[in-house]
Every structure is written in C-alpha cells, then in structure tokens.
N, C-alpha and C positions, 0 to 999 in steps of 0.2 A: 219536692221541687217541681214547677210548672214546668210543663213543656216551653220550647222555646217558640216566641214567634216569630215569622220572617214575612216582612213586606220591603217592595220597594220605594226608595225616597227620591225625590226630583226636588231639588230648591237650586237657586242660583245662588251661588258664591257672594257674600253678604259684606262688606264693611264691618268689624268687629270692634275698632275702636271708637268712643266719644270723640267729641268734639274738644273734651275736655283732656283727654289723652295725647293726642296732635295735633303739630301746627304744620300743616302743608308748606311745604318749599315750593317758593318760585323758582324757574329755571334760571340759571345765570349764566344760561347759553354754551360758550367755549370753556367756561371752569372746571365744571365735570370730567369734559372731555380732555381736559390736559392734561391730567391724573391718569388716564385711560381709557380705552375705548370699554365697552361692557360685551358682557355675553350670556348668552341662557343654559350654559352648558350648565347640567350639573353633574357630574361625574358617577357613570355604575348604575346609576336610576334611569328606570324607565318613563317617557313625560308623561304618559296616560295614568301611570299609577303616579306621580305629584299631583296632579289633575285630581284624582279622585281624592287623595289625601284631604286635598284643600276641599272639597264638597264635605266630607263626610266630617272634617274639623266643622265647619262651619254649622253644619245639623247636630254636633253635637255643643256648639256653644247656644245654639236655640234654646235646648234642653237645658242647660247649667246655667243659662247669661254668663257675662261678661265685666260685672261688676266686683265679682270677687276675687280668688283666687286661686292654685291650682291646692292647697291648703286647708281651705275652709269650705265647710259646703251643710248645706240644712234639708230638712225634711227627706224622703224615702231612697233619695239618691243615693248610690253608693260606686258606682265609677262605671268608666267607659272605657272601650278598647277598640284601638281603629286598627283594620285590617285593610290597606291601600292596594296591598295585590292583587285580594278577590275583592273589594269593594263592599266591605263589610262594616259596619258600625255596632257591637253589641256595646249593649243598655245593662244593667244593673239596678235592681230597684228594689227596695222592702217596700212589702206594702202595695195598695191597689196603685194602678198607673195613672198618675194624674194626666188631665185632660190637655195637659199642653205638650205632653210626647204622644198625645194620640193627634195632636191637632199638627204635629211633624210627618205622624204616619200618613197622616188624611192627604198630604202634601205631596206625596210620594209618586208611586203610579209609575212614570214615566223615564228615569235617570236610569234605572240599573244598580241600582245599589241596593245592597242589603241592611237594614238594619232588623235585630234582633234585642226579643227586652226577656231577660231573663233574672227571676225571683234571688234578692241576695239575704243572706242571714242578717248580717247586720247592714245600717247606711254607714255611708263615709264619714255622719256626723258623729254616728255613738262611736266609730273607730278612733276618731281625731281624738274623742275623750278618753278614751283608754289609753290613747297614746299617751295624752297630755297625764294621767295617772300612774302610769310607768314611770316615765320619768323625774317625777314628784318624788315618784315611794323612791327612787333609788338615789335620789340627788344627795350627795355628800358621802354616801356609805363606801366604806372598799369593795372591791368585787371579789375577796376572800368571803367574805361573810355572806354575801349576798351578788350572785354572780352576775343576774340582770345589771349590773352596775358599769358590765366591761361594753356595756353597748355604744355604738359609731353611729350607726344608722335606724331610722325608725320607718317604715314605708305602710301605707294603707295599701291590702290587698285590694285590686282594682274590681276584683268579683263580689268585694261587701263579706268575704269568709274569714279574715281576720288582720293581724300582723303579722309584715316578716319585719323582723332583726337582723343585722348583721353586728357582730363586737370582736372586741380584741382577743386573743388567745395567745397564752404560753406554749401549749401543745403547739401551734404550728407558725415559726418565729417570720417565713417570708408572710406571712399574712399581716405581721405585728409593723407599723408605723411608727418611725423614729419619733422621740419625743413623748410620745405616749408612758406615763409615768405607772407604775406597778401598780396601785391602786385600781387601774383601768382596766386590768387583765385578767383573767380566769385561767383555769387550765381546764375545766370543765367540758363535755362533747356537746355539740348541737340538740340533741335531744334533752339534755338535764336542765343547760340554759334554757331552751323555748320551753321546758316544766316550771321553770326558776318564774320567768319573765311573763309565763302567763296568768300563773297565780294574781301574780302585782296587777297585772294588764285587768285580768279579767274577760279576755277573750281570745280564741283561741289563737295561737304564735306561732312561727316557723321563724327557723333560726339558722344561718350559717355564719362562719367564720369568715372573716373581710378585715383585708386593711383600712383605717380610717383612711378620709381621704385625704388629699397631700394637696397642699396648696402649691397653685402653678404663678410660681412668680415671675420683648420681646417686641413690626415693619421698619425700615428703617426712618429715616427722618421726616414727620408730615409737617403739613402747612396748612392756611386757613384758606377754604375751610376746613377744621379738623375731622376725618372719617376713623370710623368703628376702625379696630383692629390695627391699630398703628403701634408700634414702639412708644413704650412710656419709662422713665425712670422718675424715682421719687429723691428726697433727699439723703435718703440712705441708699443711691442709687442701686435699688430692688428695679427689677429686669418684668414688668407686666405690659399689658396692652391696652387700649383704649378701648371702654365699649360705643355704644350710641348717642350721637347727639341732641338736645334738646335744652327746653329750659326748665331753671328750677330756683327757685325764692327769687325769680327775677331776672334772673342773670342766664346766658348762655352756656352750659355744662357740658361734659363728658361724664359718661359713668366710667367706674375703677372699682375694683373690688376694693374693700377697706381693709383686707389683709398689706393690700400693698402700698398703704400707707392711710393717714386721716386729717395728716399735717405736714407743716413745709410745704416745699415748694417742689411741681413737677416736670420734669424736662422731654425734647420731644428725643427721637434718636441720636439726634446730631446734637444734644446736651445744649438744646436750645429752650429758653425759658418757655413753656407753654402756660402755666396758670395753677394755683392751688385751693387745695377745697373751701368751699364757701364754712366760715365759723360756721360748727356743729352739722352741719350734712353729709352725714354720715349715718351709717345704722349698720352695727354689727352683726345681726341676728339674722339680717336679710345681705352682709356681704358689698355695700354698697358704699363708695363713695361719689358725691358729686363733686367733679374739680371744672371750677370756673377758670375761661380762659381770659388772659389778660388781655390780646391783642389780637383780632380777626372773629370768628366764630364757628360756631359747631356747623358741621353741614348732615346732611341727612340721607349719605351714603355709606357703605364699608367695605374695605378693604378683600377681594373675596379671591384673589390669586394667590400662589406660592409665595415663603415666608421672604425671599427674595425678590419679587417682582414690585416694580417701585409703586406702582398704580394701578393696576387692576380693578375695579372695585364696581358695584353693584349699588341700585337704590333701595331705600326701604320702603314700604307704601305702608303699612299699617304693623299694628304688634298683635299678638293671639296668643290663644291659652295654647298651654302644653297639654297632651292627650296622651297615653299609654298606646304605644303602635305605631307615634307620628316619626317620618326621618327628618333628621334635621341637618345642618351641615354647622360644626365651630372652625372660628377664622381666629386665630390668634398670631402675635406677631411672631412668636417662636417657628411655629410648626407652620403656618397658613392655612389651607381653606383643606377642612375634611368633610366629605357627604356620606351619605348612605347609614349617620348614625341614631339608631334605633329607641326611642324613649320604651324605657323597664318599668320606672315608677315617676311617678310626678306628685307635689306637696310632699315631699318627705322632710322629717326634720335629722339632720347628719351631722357630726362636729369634724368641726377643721379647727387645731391649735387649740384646741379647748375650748373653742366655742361653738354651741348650737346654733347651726344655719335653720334658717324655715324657709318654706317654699321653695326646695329644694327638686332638680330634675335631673332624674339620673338615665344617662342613655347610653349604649355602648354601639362598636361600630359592627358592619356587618358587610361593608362593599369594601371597605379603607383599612389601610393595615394599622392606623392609628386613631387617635377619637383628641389626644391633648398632649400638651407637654408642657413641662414647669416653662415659665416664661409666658402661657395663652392665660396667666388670670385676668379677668377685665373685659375679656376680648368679646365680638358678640358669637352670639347663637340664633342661624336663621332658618326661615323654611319658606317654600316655593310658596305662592300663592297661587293664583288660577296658571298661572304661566312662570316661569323663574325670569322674566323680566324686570320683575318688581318682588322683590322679597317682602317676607312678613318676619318680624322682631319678638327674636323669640325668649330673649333672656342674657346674660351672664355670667362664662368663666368663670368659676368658683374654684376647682379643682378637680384632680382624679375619680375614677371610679372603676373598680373593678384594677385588672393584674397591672405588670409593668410588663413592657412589650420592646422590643430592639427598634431603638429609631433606627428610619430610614437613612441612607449614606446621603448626606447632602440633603438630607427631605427637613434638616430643622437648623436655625439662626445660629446656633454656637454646639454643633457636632462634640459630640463627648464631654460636653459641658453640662446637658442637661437631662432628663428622665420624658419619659416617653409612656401613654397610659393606651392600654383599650377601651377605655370608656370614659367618659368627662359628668363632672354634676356641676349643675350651672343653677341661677336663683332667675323662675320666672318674674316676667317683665310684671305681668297682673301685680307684683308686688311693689314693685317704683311708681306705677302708673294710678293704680286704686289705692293704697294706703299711704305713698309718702310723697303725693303730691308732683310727681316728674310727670313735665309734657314732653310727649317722643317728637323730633322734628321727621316730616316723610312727605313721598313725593304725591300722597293718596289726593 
C-alpha cells in the first residue's frame, strides 16, 4: 500500500449542473414569499463545515465529472470520502494518478483543505461488475441452497477493497422485513454468507444482517406553484410526498417515487386534483415517477420546515453528486425537515417490494433523532451549498435504512399511525437528470 499523500486544495465552489440539467426560475416576486419567509438555519451543523463540505463536493466532482452517476464510474477510480469536520477529501485510486487529480492538487495551495490519494485494490468499475455478477449468479435461486440469494443491499466499498452486503436472516427476526417471502432468507451467520457471496462475487465481501428497506409511503395541501416535499395521495390514496420540480417529455412535472403509484390520478392534501404521470414516465429500477400537473406549475422550491408548518420552504440553485461523508437533510411530508444526516454508501443497488433500486444513497442521521418515516417517499433530499441559502438537489425518498427508532411525540403527520427510521435511502438526482432525461427547475 502507498503511503498516503496530503496536499492542500483551494478552488471556488463551481456550478455542477448543465445547462441541460436546469432551467433557472424567474423571480415571481410576492409568490414565494406567501408560502413563507426562508432561512439558512440548518439544524446541529456547523456553517464553516457546510462551507467546506460544499468545496471539497465540488473538487471531488472535478475528479469524477458530473455526467454520470453515483453508480457507474470507469478507469482507476474507486471512491471518495468527504470528511467536512477536518476538511478532508480522501481519493481512492488503482493504478498511477491520472493527470487530472494532479492538475486538482496543482490548484490547491491556499483553501486549507486536505485532500489525500491513496492506492485501492480494486476501482469502483471492476466492483460495479462483481456486483452486477452476484446478483446474476443468485437471480432466481432459494437462499436454502445458495445463501447469497437472501441479499437486500449491495454497496461498493468506497476504499476500492471490496463489497459489503447486507440480506435477510431467520436467525435474527427484527432484522427480517414484512413481506419478504422464505425464499429470501437464510439462517446462515455473516461470515458464511460473505464466504457464500464472495465466491459468486469474486471479490472480497463483508456481510451483515439488515432489514430490507421499507418503503415510506404525507405537508398538508400545496398550490401552484407546486414545491418539493408536499402532501401527495394517489388513487389508491397511498400517503407520499412530492419531490422536485422541473420538466420532462415537455410538460411541467413533479417527481414521486413509483412505489407510490405509476397511474391514476394524484391529489394534493386537501384531496384536490394535482395531475398524473405522464403515459410511461416512470422507471422502477431508479424509483421514479414523473407526475404532470394539470393546472398551474412546478416551482423550483421545497418545503424545508416541520411536517406541520404550512410554508416554510427553501430554494434550490443547482443538483450534485452524492459523496460518502456528505450531510444531507430529507424533507418529507410526514416527518418534515431532518439535517445532520450522514451519507454511508452512495450507488448501491438495494430492493424495496422486490424490486432492485440502482443508484441508491444510503445515509443515517447523526445530529437528528430520526432520518425518515413511512409517508416521506417522494420527498426531496437536500444539501447546503456555499451558503444554506440556496440549496443543492440531492435526490429522492425512496425508503428506510438502517433500524426503526420511536417517533417523536407530535414530531410526525399522523402519530401512531406511522413507522419512524434512522436512516433514509434515497435514488440520486445524477439518475433523472443524465439518464432519463429530467430538467431540474432552480433559482442558479
């Protein structure tokens, strides 16, 4: 293993998305403000480490670009981990360093930050393929015969040293997720399974036991324009939230996770017609639906107070990759605005209801005594940018992650009604924005 390097990086905080990504709002004056005033608070964090966060995101999408997603990645790379406290950025890399993280370091000098590039076994690309080969070899089989089969989650180690796993277990039943059919389940210990699943893999595995995760199926009644994080019901009036606005095949949208619906028609709180997905926009594999609205339009704010507060809500300026390290805050209608929560893995592929999500970001909280609750699917996922004036668009509500945690008394939309998570997985933005064609609307 090489020793590690350490230099300092100085760049100014950069625009990450195309032109082709968003469409800048015009002000419309008194509209925003009638919804509510805004604030920069953001709860338990400190502004100098958002501050730095946002620098050392941005030197790390230098390195990666911005074209792809938190999922797919080629040549010697193999992940990155942001450390905002001390102003840290470690690199991951097989292989000599190409010229364009040295031409990051050459940049450096003057910020105070550290970045660090240290030698990985494998890149993030041969990882993705063993991923993608696990789950091959185990596709259809029981998890009696073949226990890699009982897996939920797949995640690239961000050091380039291999997979962890997470799958269902008989041995330990709070870990096991209703619905989850036998077939899915082992009784096997962590060490036999990562023996099981590395075979298949082909590189080396760590394994723990995890509930799949749970889909969160919550503000009360918006208007147009419509903002992230509002009260949604569908026609099987399922209880979700609104993500981000923007447009797509033409027409002005909301995103919705496609668990909580792909069809019919969706209403706002107050069981007021909003709009339903455009035929065929949808994609289950990324969690997504686009629902066109009938009458008024998306606006290019959300929702960023308590699950009760009518208006509160924040702009967005641009959308960014997800990074290992980065805190985020989810705004969902159930629960409302949680900060200080921690990204674990980013690109993971995880099943929710039997189906495998991709570009998966799993984060848990770390200042907040909760991260989600059934009722926040849909809802967005934001992070500070140079300043928490303007937010950056970080993804979508997809569901739980990690244990189940006692909601707060009064802290969620329908008390004793619903389930309450420490941690949330949500599908990055890089995934609506570079593969399926979504323009983010924002105030950039």
């Amino acid at each position: 293993m090489r020793a590690l390097r350490l230099v300092t990086v100085t760049i100014a905080v950069v625009g990450l998305a195309s032109s082709t990504a968003t469409t800048a709002f015009a002000d419309p004056g008194g509209a925003a403000d009638a919804k509510s005033s805004a604030s920069t608070a953001v709860q338990g964090i400190d502004a100098a480490t958002l501050e730095r966060q946002a620098k050392l995101d941005a030197l790390a999408d230098l390195i990666t670009g911005t074209a792809g997603t938190e999922e797919r990645h080629s040549g010697g790379y193999a992940g990155v981990v942001v450390d905002a406290e001390h102003g840290v950025l470690s690199v991951y890399w097989k292989g000599a360093v190409p010229q364009q993280v040295r031409d990051v370091q050459a940049e450096a000098k003057t910020a105070g930050l550290a970045v660090t590039v240290t030698d990985a076994k494998y890149s993030a690309e041969e990882l993705e393929a063993a991923r993608a080969n696990l789950e091959k070899a185990v596709e259809g089989k029981p998890a009696a015969d073949v226990p890699a089969a009982a897996w939920n989650s797949i995640a690239v180690e961000p050091d380039g040293s291999g997979l962890f796993v997470t799958y269902n277990s008989s041995a330990a039943p709070q870990a096991r997720s209703a619905g989850v059919s036998a077939a899915q389940v082992t009784a096997v210990a962590p060490d036999a399974f990562a023996s099981n699943a590395q075979v298949l893999a082909g590189v080396p595995v760590r394994a723990a036991v995890a509930a799949e995760q749970t889909p969160l199926y919550g503000r009360a009644a918006d208007s147009s324009p419509y903002y992230g994080g509002a009260r949604i019901y569908n026609s099987d009036a399922k209880f979700c939230s609104t993500g981000f606005g923007g447009r797509y095949a033409g027409s002005d949208v909301l995103l919705g996770a496609s668990h909580c619906g792909t069809s019919g028609n969706f209403y706002n709180g107050a069981y007021n017609l909003l709009g339903a997905p455009i035929s065929g926009g949808y994609n289950l594999g990324y969690d997504v639906t686009f629902v066109r609205i009938f009458v008024g339009s998306a606006g290019a704010n959300y929702y960023d107070g308590a699950w009760n507060d009518p208006g509160y809500n924040k702009r967005i300026e641009t959308w960014t990759l997800n990074h290992v390290g980065d805190s985020v805050c989810t705004s969902g209608a159930m629960s409302g605005i949680h900060c200080g929560i921690k990204v674990k893995y980013a690109g993971v592929d995880s099943i929710i209801e039997g189906i495998t999500r991709h570009n998966v970001v799993q984060a848990l909280r770390t200042t907040t005594n909760m991260a989600s609750a059934k009722g926040d699917s849909g809802g967005p996922v934001v992070a500070c940018g140079a300043t928490c004036d303007m937010m950056q668009a970080r993804g979508i509500i997809s569901g739980s992650y990690g244990n189940w945690v006692v909601c707060p008394v009064a802290g969620v939309g329908t008390a004793g009604s619903t389930e309450c998570f420490e941690g949330v997985s949500y599908i990055g933005m890089s995934a609506f924005v570079n593969n399926l064609g979504f323009t983010l609307f924002t105030w950039g």
